[in-house]
C-alpha positions as CSV (number, residue, x, y, z in Angstrom):
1,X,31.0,-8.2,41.7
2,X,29.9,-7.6,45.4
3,X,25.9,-6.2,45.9
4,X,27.6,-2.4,46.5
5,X,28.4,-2.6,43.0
6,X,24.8,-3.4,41.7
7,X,23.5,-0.3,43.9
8,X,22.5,2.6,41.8
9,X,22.6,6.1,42.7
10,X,19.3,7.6,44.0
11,X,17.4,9.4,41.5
12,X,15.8,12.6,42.5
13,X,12.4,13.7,40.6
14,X,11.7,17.1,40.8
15,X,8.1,17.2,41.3
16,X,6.2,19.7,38.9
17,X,6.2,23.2,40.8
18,X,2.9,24.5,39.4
19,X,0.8,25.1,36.0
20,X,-1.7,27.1,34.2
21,X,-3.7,27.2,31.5
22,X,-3.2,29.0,28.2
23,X,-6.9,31.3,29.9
24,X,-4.8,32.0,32.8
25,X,-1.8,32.7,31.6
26,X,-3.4,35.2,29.1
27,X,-5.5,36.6,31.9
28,X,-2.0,37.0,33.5
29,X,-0.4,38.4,31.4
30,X,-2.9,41.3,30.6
31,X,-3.1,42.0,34.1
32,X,0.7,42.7,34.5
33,X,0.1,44.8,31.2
34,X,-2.8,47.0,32.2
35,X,-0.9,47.4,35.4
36,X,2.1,48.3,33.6
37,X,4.3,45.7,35.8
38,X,5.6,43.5,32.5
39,X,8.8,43.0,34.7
40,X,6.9,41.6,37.8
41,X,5.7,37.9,37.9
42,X,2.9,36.3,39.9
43,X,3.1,35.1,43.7
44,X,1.1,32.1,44.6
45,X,1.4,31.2,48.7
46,X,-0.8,29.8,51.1
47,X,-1.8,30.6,54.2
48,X,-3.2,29.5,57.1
49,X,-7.0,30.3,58.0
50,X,-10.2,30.6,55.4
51,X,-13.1,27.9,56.5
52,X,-11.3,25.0,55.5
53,X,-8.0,25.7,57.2
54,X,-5.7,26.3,54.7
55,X,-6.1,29.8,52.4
56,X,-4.6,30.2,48.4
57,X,-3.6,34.0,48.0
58,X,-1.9,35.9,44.7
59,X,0.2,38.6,44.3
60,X,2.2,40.6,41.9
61,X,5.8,40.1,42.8
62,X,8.8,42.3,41.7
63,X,11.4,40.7,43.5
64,X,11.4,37.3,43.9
65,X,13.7,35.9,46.7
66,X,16.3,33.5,46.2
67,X,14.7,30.6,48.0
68,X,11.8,30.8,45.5
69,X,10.7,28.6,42.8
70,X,9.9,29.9,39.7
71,X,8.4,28.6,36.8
72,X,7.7,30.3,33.8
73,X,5.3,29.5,31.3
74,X,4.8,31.5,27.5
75,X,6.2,34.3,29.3
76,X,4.4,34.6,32.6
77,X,6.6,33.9,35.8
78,X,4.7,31.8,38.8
79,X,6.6,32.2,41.9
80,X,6.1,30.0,44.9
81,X,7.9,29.9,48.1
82,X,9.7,27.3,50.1
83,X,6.8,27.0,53.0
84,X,3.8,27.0,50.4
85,X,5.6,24.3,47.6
86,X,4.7,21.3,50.1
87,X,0.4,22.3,49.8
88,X,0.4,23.2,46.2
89,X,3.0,21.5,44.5
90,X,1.3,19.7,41.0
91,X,-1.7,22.3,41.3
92,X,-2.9,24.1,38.6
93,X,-4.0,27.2,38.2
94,X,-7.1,28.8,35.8
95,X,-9.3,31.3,34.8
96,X,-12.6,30.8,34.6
97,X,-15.1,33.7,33.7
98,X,-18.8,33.0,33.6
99,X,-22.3,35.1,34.2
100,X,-22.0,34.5,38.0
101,X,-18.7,36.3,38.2
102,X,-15.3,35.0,36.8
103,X,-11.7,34.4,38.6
104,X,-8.8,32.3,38.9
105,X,-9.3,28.6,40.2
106,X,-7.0,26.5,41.6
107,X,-6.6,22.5,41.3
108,X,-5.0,21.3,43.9
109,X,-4.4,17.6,43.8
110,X,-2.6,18.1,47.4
111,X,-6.1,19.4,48.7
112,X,-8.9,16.7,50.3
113,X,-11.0,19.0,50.7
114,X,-12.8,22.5,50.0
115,X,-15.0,25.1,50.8
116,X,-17.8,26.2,48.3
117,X,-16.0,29.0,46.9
118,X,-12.8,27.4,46.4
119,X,-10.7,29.9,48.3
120,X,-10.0,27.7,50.9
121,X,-9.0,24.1,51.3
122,X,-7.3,21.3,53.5
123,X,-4.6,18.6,52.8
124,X,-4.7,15.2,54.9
125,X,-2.0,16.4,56.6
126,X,-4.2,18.7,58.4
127,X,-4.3,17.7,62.3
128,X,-7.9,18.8,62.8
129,X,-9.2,18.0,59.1
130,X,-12.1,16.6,60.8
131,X,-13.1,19.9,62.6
132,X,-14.0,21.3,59.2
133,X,-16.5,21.4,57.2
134,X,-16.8,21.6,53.4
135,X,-19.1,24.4,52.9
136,X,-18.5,27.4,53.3
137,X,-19.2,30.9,54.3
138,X,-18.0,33.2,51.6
139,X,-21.1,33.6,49.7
């Protein structure tokens, strides 16, 4: 038996794509509802920009595109494309509704840092990371 033999083939772990809770999913899913778009699935991206550098955004997607990852969960479809997957791949996603005004929340364990609001947020692969600060402007 030479060492080539004792070599084993590289494993690949798929790293989890994204979550939610059973809130946010339901939340979800009576959104597509009331909007009558049962056949559409939600788009979560990032961009850059907001206070903290990096921006989450959502939208209701028809037509995914064949470089997407999708992931569905109890019936609701999150899609996520190729360029965002790097900043918010493991997060999780929530709704949270409470007397100062409800929406959905993102945990991002790929985030260092965030604004007040949680709109906006930085990884610490960020080049100027120390440029920003962690309050912010949106209220």
């Amino acid at each position: 038996m030479t060492i080539a033999d004792n070599i084993q083939p590289a494993i690949e772990i798929d790293i989890e794509v994204i979550s939610a809770t059973e809130t946010a999913v339901e939340k979800i899913k009576g959104l597509l509802t009331e909007r009558n778009l049962t056949d559409h699935g939600l788009r979560v991206f990032v961009a850059g920009g907001g206070c903290s550098g990096m921006q989450y955004g959502m939208a209701f997607e028809g037509n995914p595109r064949a470089e997407d990852r999708i992931v569905e969960i109890n019936g609701v479809k999150l899609i996520v494309d190729p360029i965002s997957l790097p900043y918010i791949a493991g997060a999780r996603i929530d709704f949270v509704d409470s007397l100062m005004g409800g929406g959905f929340r993102i945990d991002n364990p790929n985030a260092v840092s965030a604004c007040g609001c949680g709109n906006s947020f930085r990884t610490s692969g960020d080049a100027d990371a120390s440029s920003h600060s962690d309050s912010c402007g949106c209220h």
